[in-house]
N, C-alpha and C positions, 0 to 999 in steps of 0.2 A: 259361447261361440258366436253366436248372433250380433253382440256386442260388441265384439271384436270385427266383425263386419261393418258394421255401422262406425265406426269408429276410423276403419283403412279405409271405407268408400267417400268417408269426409275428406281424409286427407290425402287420398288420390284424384278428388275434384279438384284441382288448383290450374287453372289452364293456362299459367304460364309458363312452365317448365320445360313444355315437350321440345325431344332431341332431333333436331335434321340434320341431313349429310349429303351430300352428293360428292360422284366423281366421277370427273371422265379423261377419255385419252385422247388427246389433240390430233394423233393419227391413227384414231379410230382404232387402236388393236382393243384386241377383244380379252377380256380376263375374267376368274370367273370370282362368282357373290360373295367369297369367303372373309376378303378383304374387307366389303361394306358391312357384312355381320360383327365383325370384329369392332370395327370402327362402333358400329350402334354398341356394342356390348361397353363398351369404353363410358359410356354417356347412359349407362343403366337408370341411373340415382335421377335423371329425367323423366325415365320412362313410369310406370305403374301397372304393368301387365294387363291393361283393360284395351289394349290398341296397338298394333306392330306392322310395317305392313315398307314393301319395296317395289321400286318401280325399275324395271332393267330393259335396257335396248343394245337390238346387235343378237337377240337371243335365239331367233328363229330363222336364217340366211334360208333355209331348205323352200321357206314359204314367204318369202320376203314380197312377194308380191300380191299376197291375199290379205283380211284382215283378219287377226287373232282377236276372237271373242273372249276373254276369261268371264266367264256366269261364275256366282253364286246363288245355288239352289234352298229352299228350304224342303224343300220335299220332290217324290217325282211327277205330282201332280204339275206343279211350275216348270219342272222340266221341258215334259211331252208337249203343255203348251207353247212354252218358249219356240221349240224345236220346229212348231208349223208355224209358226211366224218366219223363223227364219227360212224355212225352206221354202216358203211360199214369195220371199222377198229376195235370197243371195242362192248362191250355188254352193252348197256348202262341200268344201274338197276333204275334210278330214273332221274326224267327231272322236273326242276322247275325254278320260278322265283326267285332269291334273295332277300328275303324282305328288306325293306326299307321305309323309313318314308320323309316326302318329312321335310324340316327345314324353317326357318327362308329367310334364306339367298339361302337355294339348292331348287329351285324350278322346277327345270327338270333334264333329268339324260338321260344317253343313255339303249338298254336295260340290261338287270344285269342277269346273268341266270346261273346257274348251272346245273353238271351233275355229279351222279356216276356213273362209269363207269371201265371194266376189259377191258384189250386188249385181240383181238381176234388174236393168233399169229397161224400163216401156220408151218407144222414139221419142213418144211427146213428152218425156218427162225432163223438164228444165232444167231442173239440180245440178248442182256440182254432184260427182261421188260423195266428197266428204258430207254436202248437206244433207246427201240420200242415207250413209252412216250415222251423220247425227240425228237427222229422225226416225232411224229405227233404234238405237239406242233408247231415246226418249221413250219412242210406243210400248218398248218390254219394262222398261223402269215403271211406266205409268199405269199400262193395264194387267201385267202379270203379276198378281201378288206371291210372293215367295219367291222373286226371281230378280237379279241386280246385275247388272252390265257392269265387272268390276274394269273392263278397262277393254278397247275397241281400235288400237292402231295396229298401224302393220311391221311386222317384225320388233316389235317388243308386247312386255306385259304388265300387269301389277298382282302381283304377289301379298294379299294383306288378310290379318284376321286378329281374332283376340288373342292376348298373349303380349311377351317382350318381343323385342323386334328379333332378337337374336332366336329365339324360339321360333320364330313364323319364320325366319330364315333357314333354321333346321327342319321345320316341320316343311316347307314347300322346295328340301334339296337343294337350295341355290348354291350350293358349291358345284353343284354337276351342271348350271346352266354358264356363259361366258356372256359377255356385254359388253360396249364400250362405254357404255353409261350408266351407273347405277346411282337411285334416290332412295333415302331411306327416310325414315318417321317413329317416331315411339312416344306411346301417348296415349290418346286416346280422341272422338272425335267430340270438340266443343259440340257444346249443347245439344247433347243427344245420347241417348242410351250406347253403350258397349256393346256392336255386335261387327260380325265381320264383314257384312260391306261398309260399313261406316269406319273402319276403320283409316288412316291415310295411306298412300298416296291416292287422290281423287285423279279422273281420268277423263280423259275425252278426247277419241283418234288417238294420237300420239301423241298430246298434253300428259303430261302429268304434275301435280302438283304436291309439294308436303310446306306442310303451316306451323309454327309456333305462334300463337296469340289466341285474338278472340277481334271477329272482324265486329264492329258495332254497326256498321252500315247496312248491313246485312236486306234488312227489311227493303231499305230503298234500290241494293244492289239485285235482289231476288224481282223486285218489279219491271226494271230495266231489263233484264235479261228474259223475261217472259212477254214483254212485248216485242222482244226480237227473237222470241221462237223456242227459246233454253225451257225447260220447267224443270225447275230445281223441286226433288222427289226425298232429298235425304233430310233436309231442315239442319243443315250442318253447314258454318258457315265458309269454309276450305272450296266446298261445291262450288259458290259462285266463282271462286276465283279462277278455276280453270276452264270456266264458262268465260267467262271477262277476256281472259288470255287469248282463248279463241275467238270469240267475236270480235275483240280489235287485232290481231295478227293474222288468222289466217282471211277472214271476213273483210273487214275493213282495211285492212296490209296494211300496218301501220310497219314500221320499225321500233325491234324491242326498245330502243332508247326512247321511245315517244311511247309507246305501250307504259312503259316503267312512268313517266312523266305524267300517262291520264291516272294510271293508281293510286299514283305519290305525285301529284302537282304541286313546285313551289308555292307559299304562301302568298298571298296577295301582294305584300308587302314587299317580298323579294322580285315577284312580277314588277312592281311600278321601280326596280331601281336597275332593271334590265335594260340593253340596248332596244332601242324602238321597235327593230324586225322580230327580235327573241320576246320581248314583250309581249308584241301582237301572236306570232304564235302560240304561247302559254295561255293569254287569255281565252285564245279561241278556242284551245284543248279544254278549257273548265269550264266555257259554258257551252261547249255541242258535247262533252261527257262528264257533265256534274252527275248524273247518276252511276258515273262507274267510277268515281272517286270513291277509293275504299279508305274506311276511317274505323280508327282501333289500333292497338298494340300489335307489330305483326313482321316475323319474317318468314321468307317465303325461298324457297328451291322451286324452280319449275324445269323440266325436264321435256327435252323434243327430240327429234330424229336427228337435227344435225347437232346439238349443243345440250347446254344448262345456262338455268337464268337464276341468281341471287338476288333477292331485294326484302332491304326492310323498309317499316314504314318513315315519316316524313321527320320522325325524333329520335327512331333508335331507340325504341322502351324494348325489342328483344332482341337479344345477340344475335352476330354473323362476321365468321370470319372465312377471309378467305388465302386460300394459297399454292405454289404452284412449285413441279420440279420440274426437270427435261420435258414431259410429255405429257404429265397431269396436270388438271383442275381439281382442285378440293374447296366445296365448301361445307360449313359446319355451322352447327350452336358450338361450339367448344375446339379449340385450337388443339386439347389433349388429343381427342378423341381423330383429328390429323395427323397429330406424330406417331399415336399409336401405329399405325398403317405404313407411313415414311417420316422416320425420326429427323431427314435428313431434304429439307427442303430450299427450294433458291429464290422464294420470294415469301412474306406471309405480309399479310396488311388488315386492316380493319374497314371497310365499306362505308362508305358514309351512309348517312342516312337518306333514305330515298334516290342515292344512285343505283342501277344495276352493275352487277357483276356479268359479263356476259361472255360464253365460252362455245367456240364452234368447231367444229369439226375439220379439221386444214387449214384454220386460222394460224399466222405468225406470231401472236398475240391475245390474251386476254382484254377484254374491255369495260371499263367502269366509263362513266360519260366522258373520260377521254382512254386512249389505247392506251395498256401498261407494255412496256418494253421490256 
């Protein structure tokens, strides 16, 4: 038996497999998880039950104006502290447990708790909200051992643990929750043990992120991001990206199409045969953010309040397709695992390397670096 462990746990470390998905509704109607578990179940032979995990928005309208804390606990000592932190820092309006359904396969779990909750902020204090969110995110990642901020925006969640994705989809209900947005992930988290905060989609505010690859940049990207205030706590390389995401978009305002260009910056060489103005701009985006060039095999769903964002890296070493009918966006590792959900679509295409896919909420149109019609 041991043997036989040893043996699945080899060949469940392959980090380039892992399955993503997203979808959303161009006019915002709301549906509910069943669909995106389906879709992940389509793309199993990805996954390895060591990682599963969903990102949904549009799920909480009742509270749409506080933030939704998903924790996971490991015990209730991490709890009760958790619990004077935040009430020492937000007004918290509602405290409960995450329901959940124990499965087949998930027969125990750590504990699963949510909170709504406003920050309590002092006059003198300069912050934006969101930066006063993201430093209390940090301070419970950093000093509560046994305690992890699985995800921190308002009116959505992230939903993640050990297991298939279709499993954590059953085990966390998601057919009873509705969304206009759902991401999904099956995998497990690059380098780093199998537990369930680690598992994908990685979070921060309303980011969310799910990864196929293996970021190699990691080290220089984990630098940059902690001297602008981030401290990445999981040692898993997904984390910086939805760190990245948010320091150049909400922080910096960039626009996604310039955000996509610092991660996936053309080549030098495509630089010098640009027009002189697009020139000077690309160079300038690589040397004020050569530390948030991410470099490694990698595609990427990220997920926010108004849209979804597709992107692989600068060659296309891991799949991404993308596609659309009357009112959705889909994107995918796998085009089956699309038609399984809508056999019947009006556009499909393949992303180029290093463009985004980009998808908002009352947009006419989808957007790759030019609008698709």
């Amino acid at each position: 038996m041991e043997r036989e462990k040893q043996v699945a746990d080899k060949d469940y470390r392959v980090p380039s497999a892992c399955g993503i998905f997203g979808m959303m509704s161009r006019s915002g109607r709301r549906f509910d998880g069943s669909l995106i578990i389906k879709a992940m179940a389509n793309m199993r032979e990805r996954s390895n039950g060591l990682g599963g995990g969903f990102a949904a928005y549009g799920i909480y309208p009742q509270y749409s104006s506080l933030y939704a804390f998903h924790l996971i606990y490991d015990n209730d000592v991490a709890k009760n502290e958790t619990e004077k932190i935040l009430s020492l820092y937000c007004q918290v309006e509602k405290s409960e447990p995450i329901p959940f359904r124990y499965t087949k396969r998930i027969t125990s779990a750590p504990l699963l708790w949510r909170y709504f909750l406003s920050p309590k902020k002092n006059a003198d204090d300069d912050r934006t909200e969101e930066d006063f969110i993201v430093d209390l995110v940090m301070l419970i990642n950093r000093k509560i051992p046994g305690a992890f901020v699985a995800s921190s925006g308002k009116n959505m969640g992230i939903f993640k643990g050990v297991g298939y994705p279709e499993e954590i989809g059953e085990f966390f209900r998601l057919d009873e929750y509705e969304g206009y947005i759902w991401i999904g992930h099956g995998r497990f988290p690059t380098n780093s043990v199998a537990w369930w905060g680690g598992a994908h989609p990685f979070g921060l505010l309303d980011w969310s992120v799910v990864h196929n690859g293996e970021i190699s940049s990691y080290g220089i990207n984990r630098r940059y991001l902690s001297a602008n205030g981030y401290e990445c706590t999981l040692f898993t390389d997904t984390e910086v990206i939805a760190y990245l995401v948010d320091l150049l978009v909400r922080r910096h305002q960039l626009p996604f199409e310039l955000m996509a260009k610092v991660l996936c910056p053309p080549l030098w060489e495509e630089i010098e045969r640009m027009p002189q103005e697009e020139a000077e701009l690309h160079q300038n985006l690589r040397i004020v953010y050569s530390e948030a060039l991410v470099n490694g095999p990698f595609a990427i769903i990220v997920g926010f309040k108004d849209g979804m964002l597709g992107l692989t890296d600068r060659i296309k070493l891991r799949p991404l397709v993308a596609a659309e009918d009357e009112d959705m966006l889909y994107i995918s590792s796998e085009e089956g695992a699309i038609r399984e959900i809508q056999p019947s679509l009006k556009r499909v295409w393949m992303p180029t390397a290093g463009e985004p896919v980009i998808g908002k909420i009352g947009a006419t149109s989808y957007a790759t670096e030019h609008y698709i019609s």
